[in-house]
N, C-alpha and C positions, 0 to 999 in steps of 0.2 A: 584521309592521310594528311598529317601536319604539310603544310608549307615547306617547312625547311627541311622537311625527309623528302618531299619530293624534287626538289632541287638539288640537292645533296645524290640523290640517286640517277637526276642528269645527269651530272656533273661528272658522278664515275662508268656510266654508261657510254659518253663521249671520249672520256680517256681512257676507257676501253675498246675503244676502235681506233684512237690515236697509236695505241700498243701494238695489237693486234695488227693494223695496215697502217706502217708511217706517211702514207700516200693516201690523203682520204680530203676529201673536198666537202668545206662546208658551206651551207646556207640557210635561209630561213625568211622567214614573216613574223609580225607581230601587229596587232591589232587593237584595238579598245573602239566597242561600238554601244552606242547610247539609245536605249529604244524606249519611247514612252506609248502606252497603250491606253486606249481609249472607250470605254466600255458603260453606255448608261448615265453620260455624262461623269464619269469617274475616271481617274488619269491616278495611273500607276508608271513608275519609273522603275527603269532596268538595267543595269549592265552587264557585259561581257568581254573579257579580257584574254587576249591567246597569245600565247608566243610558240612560233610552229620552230621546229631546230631540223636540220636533214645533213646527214653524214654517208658521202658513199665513196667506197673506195674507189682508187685510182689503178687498181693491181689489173692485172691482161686477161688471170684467170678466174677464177671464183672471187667474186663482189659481195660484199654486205652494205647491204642499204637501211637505215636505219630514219626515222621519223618520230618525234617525239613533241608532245602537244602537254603544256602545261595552261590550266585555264581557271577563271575564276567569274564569276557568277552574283549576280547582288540582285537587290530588289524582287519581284513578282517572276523571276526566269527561276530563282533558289526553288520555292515553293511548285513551279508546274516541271521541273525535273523529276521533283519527286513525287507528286501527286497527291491532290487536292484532299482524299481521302487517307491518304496514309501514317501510320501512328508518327511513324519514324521522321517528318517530314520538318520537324525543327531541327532533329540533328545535323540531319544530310545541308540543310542550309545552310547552318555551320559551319560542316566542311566546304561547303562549295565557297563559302566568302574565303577561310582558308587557302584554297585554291586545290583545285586536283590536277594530279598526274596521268598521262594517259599516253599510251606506245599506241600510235597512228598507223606507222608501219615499220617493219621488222623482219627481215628475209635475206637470205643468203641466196646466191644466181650461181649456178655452176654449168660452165656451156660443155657439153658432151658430143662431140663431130659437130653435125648439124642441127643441131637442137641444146633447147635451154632448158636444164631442170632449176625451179624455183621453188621454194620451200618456207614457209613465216608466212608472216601477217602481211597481206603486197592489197593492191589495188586491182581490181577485176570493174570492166565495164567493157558491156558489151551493147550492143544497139548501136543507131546512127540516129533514135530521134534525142531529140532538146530537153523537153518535159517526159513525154511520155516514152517509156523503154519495156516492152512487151519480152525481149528477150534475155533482157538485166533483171534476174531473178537476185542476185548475188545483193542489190544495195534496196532497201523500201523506198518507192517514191513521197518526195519532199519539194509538193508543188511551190512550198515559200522559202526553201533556199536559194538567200543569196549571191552566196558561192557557189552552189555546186557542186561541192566536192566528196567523191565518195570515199564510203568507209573503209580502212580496212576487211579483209578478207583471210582469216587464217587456213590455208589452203597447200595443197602440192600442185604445182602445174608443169606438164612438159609440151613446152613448143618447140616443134619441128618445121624446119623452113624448107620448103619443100620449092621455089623459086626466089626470083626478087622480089617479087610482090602477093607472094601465097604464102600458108602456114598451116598447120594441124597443130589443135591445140587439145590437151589433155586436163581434166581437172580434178581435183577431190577435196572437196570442204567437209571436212568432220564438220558434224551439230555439235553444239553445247554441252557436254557432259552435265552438266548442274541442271540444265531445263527440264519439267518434267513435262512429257510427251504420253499419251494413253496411258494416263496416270502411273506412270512408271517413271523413274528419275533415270535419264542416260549415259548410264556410265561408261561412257567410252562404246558404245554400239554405234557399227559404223551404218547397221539397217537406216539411221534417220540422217543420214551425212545425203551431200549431193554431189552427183556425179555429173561430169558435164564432158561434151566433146562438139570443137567447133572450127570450120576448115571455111578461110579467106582467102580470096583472090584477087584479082584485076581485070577482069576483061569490059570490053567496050567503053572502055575509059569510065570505069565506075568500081566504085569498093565492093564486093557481096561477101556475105557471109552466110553458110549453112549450118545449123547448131543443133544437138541435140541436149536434151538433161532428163537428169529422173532425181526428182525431189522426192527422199526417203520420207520425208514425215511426214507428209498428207500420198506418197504413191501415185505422185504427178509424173507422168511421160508430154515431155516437152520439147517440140519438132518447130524451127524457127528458122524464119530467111530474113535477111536484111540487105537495101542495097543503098548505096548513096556515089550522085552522080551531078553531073552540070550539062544541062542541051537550054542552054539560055539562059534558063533558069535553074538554079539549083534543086532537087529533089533527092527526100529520102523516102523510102517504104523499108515496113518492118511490120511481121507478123507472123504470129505463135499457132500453134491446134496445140492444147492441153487438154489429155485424156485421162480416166480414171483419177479425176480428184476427188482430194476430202477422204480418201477412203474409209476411215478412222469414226466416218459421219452417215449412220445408215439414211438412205434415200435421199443420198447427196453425193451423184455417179454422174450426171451429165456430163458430157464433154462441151468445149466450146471453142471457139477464136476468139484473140485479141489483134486488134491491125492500127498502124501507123500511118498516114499519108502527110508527108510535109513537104509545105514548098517557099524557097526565100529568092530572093533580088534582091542587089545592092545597085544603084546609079547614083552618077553625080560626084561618085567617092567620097560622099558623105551620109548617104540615106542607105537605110540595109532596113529590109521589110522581112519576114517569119510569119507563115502560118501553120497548122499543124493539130490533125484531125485525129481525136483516138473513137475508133469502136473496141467496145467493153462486152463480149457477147456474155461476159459472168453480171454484169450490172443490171442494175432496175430500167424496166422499160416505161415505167407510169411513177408521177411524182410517191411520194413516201415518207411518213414521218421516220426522221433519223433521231438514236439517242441524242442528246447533249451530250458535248466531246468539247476540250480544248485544241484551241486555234494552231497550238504548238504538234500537235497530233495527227494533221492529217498528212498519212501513211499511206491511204489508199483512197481508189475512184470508184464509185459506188455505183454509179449508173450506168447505162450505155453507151451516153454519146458524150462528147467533150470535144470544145475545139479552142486551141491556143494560139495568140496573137503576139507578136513584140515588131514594136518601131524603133529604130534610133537612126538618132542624128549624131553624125560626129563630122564638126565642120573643121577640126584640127586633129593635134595627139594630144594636144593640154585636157581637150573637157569634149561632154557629149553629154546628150541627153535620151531618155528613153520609155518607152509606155508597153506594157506587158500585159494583157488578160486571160486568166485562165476561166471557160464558159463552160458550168454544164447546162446542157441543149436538152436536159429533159425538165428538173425542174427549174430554170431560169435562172439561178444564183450565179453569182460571177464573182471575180478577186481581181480587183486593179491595182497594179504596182505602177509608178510612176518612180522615176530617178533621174538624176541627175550627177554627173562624176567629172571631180578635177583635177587632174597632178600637178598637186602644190612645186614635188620636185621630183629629181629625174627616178628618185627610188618611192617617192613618198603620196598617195591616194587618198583624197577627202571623196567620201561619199553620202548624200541627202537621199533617203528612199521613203516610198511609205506605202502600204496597204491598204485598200478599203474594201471590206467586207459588203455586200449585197444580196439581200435573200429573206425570205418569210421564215417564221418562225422556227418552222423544222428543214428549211432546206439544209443542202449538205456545204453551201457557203454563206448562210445566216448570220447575223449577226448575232443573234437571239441562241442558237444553237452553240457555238462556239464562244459565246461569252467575250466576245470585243468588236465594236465599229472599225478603231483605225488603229492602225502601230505607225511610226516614225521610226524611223531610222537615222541615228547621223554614226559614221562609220572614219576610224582614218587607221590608213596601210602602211607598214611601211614594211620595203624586203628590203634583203642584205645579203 
């Protein structure tokens, strides 16, 4: 999409909700972050550029919330969007220098007595751990995000608040109509959509949550508890039984668990320590040659054990600095991010990050495998 069509179709998308609700509050981000990557003594340069807009109305009864992401892409990021192997892979860089359009999020709230039907493109997250979410089927894990931020979800959800501090929650995520699944293209079959239902409360001074789901496209039954609380020390637990997966995949019916155990302290009001253990009872329990995969890619945890660390220091509100490791504990491979962050001003965020890959040639955090030793980071924020 040209540039100035996707601006242009900002443009009347925001003065259609100007229309629509004369009461609508706006705000926003914008970013440009510079990464150069390091691979075989070869240095490739990057950019990325976002400007996030967010419009929700101000009315008492039904709300529209609206999120829209315009972004632009240069260097070595053009090329692994769209993949190393793919014909199409100069055009698409093309447009990405152009800049793309993209609806982030997009949903109307309509509150009905005690409960809220929501309906569009919203934000789903579920879980209480950091990295690893056993119970967040809804977004892929993105162990080198450093935002954080999850995707949209084009979904129907009804929450019912059933106290102050409790709720039942309803869900339905159509699949992708265009995807093809058991080589069949899904035209609107709701068989591969996912159904979810998830009921939160507060006792003993701790968040829990019980969840069920049933993921249509592999015929996953997914039974999940979560709890997060503070006896000193902060802790979360969260952990799945997934039964009858893969069906799709003959002699591929085990069931298994996945579990979370995390625990954090802050002293001093400047030191906040994170640790945070996943068992993978689907992963490898003995090291394993992995394909080659780009460093941009990793979507999932391949083994069984995993354990993640983060330290920071923040001796004011100006700056702070911080040390992250995600370890897999079977084949030895590890990802160090270290950073460093400072508010220039009271709206505006400089941030210095960087990666370093570690691992033999086929681990699942090699440098060898994934095709880079280090990325850099230099990041600057600003909201409004």
């Amino acid at each position: 999409m040209d540039s100035r069509i996707a601006v242009f179709s900002t443009i009347i998308l925001l003065f259609s909700c100007l229309v629509a609700y004369p009461d609508v509050k706006f705000s926003g981000s914008a970013y440009n972050e510079t990464s150069v990557i390091n691979s075989d003594e070869a240095v490739q340069y990057g950019n990325r550029s976002n400007l996030h807009l967010k419009a929700v109305s101000l009315s008492e009864g039904a709300k529209l919330v609206a999120e829209l992401d315009f972004y632009m892409l240069y260097g070595y990021l053009t090329s692994q969007t769209a993949g190393a192997d793919d014909p199409q892979t100069a055009a698409l860089a093309e447009q990405l220098k152009d800049g793309q359009f993209y609806v982030d999020r997009l949903y109307m709230k309509f509150p009905v007595l005690s409960a809220d039907v929501i309906l569009g493109k919203q934000r789903i997250a579920w879980g209480s751990g950091t990295i690893f979410r056993p119970t967040d089927t809804f977004n892929r894990p993105n162990p080198l995000s450093l935002s954080g931020r999850k995707e949209g979800v084009n979904a129907l959800i009804t929450k019912i608040f059933t106290g102050d501090l409790s709720a039942l929650e309803f869900v339905i995520a159509p699949a992708d109509i265009f995807r093809r699944i058991d080589d069949q293209i899904n035209l609107g079959r709701l068989k591969y959509s996912k159904f979810a239902s998830r009921f939160t409360l507060n006792k003993f001074r701790a968040d829990m949550a019980f969840s069920y789901q049933y993921n249509g496209e592999s015929e996953n039954h997914i039974c999940g508890f979560d709890i997060k609380g503070d006896l000193k020390l902060g802790y979360h637990l969260e952990t799945v039984f997934i039964y009858n997966r893969d069906a799709f995949e003959a002699g591929n019916m085990s069931d298994y668990w996945q579990s979370v155990l995390g625990l954090d302290y802050s002293f001093g009001g400047k030191w906040f320590l994170l640790g945070e253990y996943l068992y993978n009872g689907q992963g490898r329990e003995s090291e394993s040659d992995l394909s080659a995969t780009d460093f941009s890619s990793l979507d999932a945890f391949w083994y069984r054990h995993y354990l993640y660390s983060r330290v920071l220091y923040q001796p004011d509100v100006f700056w702070g600095v911080n040390m992250a490791v995600i370890w897999n504990m079977v084949d030895k491979s590890l990802i160090l991010s270290p950073g460093i962050n400072y508010s220039l001003f009271q709206n505006t965020d400089m941030g210095i990050y960087g990666q370093f890959f570690l691992g033999d040639e086929n681990d699942e955090y090699g440098p060898s495998r994934l095709g880079v030793d280090q990325v850099y980071y230099l990041r600057l924020t600003v909201k409004f």
